[in-house]
N, CA, C, O and CB atoms as a CASP TS submission, in Angstrom:
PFRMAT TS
TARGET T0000
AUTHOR 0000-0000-0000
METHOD Language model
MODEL 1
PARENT N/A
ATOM      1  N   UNK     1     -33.799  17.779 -19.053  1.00  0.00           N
ATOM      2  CA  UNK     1     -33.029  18.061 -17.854  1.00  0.00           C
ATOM      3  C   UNK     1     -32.848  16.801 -17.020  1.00  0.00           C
ATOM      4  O   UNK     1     -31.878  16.647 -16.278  1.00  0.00           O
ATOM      5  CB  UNK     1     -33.706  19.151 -17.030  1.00  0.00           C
ATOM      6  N   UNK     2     -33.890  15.842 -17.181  1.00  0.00           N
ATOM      7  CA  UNK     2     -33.724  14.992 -16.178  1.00  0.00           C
ATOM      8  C   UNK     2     -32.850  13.764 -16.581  1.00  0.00           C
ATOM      9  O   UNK     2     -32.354  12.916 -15.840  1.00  0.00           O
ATOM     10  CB  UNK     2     -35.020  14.622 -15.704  1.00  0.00           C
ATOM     11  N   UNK     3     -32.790  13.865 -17.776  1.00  0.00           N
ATOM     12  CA  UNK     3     -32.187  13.036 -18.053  1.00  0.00           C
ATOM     13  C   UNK     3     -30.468  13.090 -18.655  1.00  0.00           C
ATOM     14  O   UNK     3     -29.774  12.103 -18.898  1.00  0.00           O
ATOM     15  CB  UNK     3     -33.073  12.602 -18.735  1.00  0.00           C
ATOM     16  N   UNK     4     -30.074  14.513 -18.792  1.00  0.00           N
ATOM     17  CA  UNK     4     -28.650  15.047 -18.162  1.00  0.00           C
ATOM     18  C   UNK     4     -27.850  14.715 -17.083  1.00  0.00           C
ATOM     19  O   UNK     4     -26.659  14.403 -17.104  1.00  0.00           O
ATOM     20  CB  UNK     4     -28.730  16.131 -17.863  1.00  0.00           C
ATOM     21  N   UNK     5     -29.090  14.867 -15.519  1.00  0.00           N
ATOM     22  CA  UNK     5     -28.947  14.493 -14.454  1.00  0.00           C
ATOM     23  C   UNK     5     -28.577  13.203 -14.037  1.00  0.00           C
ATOM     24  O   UNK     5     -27.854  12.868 -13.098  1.00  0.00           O
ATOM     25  CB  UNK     5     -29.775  14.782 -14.048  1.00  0.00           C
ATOM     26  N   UNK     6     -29.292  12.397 -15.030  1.00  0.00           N
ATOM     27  CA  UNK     6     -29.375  10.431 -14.933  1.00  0.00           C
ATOM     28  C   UNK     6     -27.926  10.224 -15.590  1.00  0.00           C
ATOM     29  O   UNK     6     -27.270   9.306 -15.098  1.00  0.00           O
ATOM     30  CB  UNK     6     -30.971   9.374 -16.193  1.00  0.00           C
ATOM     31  N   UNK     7     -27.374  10.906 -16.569  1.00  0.00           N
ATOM     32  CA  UNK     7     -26.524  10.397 -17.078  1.00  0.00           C
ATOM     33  C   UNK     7     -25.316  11.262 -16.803  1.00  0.00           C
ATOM     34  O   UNK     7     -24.317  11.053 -17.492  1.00  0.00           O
ATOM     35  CB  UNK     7     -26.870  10.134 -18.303  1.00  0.00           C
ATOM     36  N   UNK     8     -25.279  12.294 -15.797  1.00  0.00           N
ATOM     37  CA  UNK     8     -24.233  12.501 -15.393  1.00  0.00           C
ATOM     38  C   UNK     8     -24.185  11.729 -13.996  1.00  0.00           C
ATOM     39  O   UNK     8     -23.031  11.539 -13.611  1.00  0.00           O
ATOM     40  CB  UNK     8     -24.016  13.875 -15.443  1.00  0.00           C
ATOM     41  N   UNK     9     -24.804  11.430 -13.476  1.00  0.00           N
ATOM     42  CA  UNK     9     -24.874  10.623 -12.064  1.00  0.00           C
ATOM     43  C   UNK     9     -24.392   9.315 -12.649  1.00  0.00           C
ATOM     44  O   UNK     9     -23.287   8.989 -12.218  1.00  0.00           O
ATOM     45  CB  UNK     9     -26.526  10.499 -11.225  1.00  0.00           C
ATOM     46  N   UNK    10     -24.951   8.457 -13.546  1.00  0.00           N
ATOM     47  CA  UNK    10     -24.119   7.438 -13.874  1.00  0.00           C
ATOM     48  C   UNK    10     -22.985   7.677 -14.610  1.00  0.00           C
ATOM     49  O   UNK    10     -22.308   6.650 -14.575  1.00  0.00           O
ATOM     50  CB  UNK    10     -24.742   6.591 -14.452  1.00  0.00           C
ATOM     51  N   UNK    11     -22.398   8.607 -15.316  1.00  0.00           N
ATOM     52  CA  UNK    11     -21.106   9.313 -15.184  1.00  0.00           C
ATOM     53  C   UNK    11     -20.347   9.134 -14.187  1.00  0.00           C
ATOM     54  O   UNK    11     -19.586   8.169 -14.262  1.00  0.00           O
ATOM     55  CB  UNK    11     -21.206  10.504 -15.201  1.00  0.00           C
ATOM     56  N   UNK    12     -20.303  10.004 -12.927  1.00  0.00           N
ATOM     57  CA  UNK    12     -20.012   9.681 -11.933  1.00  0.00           C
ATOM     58  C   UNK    12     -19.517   8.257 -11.233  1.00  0.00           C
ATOM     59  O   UNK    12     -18.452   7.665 -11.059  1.00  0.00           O
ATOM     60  CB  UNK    12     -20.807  10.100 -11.599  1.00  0.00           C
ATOM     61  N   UNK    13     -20.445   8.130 -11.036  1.00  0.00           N
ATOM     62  CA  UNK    13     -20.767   6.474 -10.721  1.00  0.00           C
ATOM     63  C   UNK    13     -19.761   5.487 -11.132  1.00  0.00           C
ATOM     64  O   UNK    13     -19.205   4.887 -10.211  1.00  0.00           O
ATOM     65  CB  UNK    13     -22.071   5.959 -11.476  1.00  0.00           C
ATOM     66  N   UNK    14     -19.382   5.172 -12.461  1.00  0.00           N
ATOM     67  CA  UNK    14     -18.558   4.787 -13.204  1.00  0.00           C
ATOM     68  C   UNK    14     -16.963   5.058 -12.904  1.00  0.00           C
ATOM     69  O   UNK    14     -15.975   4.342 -13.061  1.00  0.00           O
ATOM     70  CB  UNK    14     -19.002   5.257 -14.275  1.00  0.00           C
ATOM     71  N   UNK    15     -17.167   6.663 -12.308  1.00  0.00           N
ATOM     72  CA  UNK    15     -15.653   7.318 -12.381  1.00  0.00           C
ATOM     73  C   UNK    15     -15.348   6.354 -10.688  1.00  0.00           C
ATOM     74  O   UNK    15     -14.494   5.590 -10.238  1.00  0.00           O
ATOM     75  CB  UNK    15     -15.563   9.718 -12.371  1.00  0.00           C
ATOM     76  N   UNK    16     -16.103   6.726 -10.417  1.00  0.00           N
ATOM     77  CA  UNK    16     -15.669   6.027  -8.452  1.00  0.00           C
ATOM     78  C   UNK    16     -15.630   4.597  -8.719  1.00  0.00           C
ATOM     79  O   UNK    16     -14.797   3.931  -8.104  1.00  0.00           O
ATOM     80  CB  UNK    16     -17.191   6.291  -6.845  1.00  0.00           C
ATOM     81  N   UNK    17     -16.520   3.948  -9.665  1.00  0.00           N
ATOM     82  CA  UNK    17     -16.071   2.217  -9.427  1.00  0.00           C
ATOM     83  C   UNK    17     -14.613   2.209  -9.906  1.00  0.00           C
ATOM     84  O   UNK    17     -13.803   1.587  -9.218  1.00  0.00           O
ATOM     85  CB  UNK    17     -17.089   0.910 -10.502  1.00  0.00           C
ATOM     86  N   UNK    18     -14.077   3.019 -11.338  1.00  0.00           N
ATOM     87  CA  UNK    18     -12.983   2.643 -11.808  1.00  0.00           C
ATOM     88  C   UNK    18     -11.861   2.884 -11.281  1.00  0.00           C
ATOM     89  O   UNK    18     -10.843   2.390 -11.763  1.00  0.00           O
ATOM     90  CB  UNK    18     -12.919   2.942 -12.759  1.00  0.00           C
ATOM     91  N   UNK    19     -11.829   3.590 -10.325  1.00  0.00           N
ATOM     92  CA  UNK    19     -11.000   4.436  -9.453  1.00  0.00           C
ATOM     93  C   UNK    19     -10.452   3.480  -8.078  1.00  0.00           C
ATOM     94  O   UNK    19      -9.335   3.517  -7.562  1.00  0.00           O
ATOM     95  CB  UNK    19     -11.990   5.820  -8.969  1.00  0.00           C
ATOM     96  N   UNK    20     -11.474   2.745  -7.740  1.00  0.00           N
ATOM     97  CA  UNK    20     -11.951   1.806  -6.809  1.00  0.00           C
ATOM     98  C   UNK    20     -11.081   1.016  -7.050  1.00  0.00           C
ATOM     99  O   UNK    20     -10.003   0.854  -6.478  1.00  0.00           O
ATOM    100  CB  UNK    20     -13.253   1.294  -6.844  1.00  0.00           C
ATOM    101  N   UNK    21     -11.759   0.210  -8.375  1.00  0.00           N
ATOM    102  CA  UNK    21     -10.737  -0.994  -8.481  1.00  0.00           C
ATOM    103  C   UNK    21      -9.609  -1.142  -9.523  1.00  0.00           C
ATOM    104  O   UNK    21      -9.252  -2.129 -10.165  1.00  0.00           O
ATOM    105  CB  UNK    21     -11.488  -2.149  -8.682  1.00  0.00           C
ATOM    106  N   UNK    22      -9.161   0.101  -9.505  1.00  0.00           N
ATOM    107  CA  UNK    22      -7.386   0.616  -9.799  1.00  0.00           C
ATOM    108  C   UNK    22      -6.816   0.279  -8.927  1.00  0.00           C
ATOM    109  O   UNK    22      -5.896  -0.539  -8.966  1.00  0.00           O
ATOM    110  CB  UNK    22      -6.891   2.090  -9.918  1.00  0.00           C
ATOM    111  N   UNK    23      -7.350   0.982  -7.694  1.00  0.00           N
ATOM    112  CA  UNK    23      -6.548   0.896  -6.067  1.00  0.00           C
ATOM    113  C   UNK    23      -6.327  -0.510  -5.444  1.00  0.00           C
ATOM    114  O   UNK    23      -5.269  -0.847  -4.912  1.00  0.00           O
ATOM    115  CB  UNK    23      -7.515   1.688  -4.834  1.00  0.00           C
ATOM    116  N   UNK    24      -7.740  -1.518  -5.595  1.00  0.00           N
ATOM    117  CA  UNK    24      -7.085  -2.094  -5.250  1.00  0.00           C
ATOM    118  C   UNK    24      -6.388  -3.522  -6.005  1.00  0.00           C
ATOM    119  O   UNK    24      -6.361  -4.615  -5.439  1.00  0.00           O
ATOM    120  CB  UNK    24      -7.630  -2.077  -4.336  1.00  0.00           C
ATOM    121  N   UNK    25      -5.813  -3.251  -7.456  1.00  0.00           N
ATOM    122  CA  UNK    25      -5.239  -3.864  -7.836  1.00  0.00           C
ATOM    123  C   UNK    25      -3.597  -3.695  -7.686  1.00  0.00           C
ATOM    124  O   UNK    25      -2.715  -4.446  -8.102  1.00  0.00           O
ATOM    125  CB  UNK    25      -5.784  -3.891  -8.776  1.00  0.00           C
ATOM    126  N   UNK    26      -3.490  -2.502  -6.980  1.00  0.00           N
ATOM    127  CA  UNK    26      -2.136  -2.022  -6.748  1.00  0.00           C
ATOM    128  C   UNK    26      -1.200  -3.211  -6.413  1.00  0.00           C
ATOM    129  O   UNK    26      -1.738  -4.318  -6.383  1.00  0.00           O
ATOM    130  CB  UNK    26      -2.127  -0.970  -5.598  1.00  0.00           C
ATOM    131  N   UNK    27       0.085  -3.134  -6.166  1.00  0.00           N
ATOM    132  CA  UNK    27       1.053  -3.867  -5.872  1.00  0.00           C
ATOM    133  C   UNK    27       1.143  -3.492  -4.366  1.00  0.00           C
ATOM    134  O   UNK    27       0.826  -2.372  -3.966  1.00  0.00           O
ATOM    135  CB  UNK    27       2.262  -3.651  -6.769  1.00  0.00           C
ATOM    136  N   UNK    28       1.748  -4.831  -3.261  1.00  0.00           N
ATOM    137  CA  UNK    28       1.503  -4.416  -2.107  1.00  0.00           C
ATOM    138  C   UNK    28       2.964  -3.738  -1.865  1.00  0.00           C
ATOM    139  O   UNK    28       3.793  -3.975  -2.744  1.00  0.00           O
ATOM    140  CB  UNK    28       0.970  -5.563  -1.132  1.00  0.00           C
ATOM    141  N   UNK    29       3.499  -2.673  -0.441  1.00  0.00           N
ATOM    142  CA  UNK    29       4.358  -2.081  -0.152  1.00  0.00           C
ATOM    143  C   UNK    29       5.356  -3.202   0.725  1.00  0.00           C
ATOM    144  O   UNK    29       4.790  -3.721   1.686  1.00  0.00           O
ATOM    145  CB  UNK    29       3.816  -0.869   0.444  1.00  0.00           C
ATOM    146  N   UNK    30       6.344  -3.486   0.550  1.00  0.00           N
ATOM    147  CA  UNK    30       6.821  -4.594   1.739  1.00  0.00           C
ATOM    148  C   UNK    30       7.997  -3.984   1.818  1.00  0.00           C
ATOM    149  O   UNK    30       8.760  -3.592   0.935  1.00  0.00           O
ATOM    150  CB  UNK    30       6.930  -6.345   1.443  1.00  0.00           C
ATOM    151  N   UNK    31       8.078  -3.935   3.385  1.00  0.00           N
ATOM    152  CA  UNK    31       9.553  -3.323   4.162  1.00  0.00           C
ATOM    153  C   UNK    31       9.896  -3.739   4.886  1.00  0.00           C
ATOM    154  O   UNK    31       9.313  -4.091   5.911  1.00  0.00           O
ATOM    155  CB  UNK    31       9.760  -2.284   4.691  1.00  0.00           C
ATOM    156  N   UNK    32      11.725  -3.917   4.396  1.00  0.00           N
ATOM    157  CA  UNK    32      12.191  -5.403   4.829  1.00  0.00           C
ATOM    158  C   UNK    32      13.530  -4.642   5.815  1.00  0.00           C
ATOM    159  O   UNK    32      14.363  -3.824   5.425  1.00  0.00           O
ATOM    160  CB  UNK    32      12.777  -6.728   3.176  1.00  0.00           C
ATOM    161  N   UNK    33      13.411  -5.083   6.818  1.00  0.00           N
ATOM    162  CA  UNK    33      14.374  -4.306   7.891  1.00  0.00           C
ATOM    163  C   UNK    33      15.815  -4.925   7.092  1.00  0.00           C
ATOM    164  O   UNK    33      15.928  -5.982   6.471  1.00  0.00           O
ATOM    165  CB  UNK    33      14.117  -4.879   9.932  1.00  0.00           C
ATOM    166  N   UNK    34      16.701  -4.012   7.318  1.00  0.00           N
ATOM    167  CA  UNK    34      17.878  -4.119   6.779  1.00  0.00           C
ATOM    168  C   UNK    34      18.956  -4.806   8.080  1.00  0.00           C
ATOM    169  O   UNK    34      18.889  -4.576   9.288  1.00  0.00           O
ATOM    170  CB  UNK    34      18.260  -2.577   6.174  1.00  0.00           C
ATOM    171  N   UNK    35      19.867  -5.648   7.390  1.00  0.00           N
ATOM    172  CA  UNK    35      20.503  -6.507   8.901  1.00  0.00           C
ATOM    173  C   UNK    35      21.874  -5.565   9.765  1.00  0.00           C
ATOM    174  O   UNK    35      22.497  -4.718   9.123  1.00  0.00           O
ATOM    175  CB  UNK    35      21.384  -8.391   8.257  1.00  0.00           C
ATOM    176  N   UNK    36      22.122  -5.771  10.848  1.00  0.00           N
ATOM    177  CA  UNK    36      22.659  -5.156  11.424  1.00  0.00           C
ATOM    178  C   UNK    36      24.311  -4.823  10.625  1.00  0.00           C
ATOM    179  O   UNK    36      24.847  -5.689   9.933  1.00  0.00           O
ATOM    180  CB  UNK    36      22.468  -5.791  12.671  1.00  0.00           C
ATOM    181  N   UNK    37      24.919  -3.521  10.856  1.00  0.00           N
ATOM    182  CA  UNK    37      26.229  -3.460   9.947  1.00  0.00           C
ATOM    183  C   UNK    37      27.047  -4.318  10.849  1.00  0.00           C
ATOM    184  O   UNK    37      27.696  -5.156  10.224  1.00  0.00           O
ATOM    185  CB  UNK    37      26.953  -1.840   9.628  1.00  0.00           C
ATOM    186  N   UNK    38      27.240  -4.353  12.483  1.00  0.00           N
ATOM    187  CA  UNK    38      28.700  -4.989  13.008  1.00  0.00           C
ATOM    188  C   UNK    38      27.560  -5.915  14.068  1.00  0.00           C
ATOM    189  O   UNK    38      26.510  -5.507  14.564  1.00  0.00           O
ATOM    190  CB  UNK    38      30.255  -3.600  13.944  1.00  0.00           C
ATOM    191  N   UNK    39      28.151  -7.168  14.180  1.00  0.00           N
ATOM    192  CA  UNK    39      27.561  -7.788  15.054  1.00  0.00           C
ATOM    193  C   UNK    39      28.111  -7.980  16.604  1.00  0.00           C
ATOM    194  O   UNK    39      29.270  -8.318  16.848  1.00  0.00           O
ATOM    195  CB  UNK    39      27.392  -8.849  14.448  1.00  0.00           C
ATOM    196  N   UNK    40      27.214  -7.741  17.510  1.00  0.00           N
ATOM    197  CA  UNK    40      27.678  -7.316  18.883  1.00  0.00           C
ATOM    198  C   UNK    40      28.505  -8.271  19.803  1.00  0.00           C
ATOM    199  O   UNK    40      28.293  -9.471  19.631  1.00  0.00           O
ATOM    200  CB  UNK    40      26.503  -6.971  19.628  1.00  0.00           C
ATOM    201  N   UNK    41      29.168  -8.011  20.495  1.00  0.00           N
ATOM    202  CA  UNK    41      30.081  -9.164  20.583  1.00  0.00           C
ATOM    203  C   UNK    41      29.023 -10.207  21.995  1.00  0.00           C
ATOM    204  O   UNK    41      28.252  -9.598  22.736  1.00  0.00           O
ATOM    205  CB  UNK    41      32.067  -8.450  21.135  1.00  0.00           C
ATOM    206  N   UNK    42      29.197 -11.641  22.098  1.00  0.00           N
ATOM    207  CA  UNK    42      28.775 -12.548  22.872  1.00  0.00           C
ATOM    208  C   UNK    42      29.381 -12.577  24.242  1.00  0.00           C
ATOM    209  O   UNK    42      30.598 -12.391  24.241  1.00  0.00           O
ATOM    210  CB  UNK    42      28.919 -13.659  22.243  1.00  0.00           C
ATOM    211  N   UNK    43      28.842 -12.758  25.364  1.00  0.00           N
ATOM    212  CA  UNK    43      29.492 -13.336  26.395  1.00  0.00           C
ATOM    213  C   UNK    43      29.964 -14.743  26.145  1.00  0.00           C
ATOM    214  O   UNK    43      29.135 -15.263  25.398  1.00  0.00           O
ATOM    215  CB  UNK    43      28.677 -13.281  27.491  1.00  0.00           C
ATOM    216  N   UNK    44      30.927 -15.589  26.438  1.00  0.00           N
ATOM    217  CA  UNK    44      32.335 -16.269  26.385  1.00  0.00           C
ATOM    218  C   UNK    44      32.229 -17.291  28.172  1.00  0.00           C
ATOM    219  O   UNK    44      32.306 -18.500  28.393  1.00  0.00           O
ATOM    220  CB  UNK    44      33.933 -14.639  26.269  1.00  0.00           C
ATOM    221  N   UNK    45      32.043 -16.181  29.051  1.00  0.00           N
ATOM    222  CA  UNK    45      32.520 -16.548  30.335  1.00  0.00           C
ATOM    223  C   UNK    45      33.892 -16.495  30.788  1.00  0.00           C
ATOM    224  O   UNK    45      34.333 -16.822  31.890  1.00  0.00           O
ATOM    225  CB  UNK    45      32.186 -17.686  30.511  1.00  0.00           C
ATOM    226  N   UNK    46      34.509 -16.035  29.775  1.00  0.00           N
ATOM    227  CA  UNK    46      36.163 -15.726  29.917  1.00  0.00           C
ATOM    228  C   UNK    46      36.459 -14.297  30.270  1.00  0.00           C
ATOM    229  O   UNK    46      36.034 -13.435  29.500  1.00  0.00           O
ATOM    230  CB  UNK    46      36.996 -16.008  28.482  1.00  0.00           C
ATOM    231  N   UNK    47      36.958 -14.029  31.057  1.00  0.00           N
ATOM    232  CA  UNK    47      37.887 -12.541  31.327  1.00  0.00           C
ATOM    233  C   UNK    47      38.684 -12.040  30.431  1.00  0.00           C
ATOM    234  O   UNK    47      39.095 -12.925  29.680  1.00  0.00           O
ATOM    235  CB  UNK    47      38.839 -12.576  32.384  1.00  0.00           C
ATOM    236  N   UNK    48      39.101 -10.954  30.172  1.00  0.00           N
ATOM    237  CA  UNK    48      40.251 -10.801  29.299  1.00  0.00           C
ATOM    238  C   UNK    48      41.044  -9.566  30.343  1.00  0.00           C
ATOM    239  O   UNK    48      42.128  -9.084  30.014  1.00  0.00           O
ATOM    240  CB  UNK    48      39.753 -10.279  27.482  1.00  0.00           C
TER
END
């Protein structure tokens, strides 16, 4: 029995390290603001 226990605990054990460092080999998320569609018009100093 006790030694079921030992080797499902290091079972375990194993499952959480590999799990671990799956995650953080991931690829990172990057979000890239998209540019404006019409660009706003400038002050001039001119009247129209």
């Amino acid at each position: 029995m006790s030694k079921s226990i030992k080797l499902l605990a290091t079972l375990g054990l194993m499952v959480v390290v590999a799990a671990c460092a799956r995650q953080q080999q991931a690829e990172e998320f990057v979000v890239v603001d998209p540019e404006p569609i019409s660009v706003e018009p400038t002050y001039t100093g001119k009247l129209k």
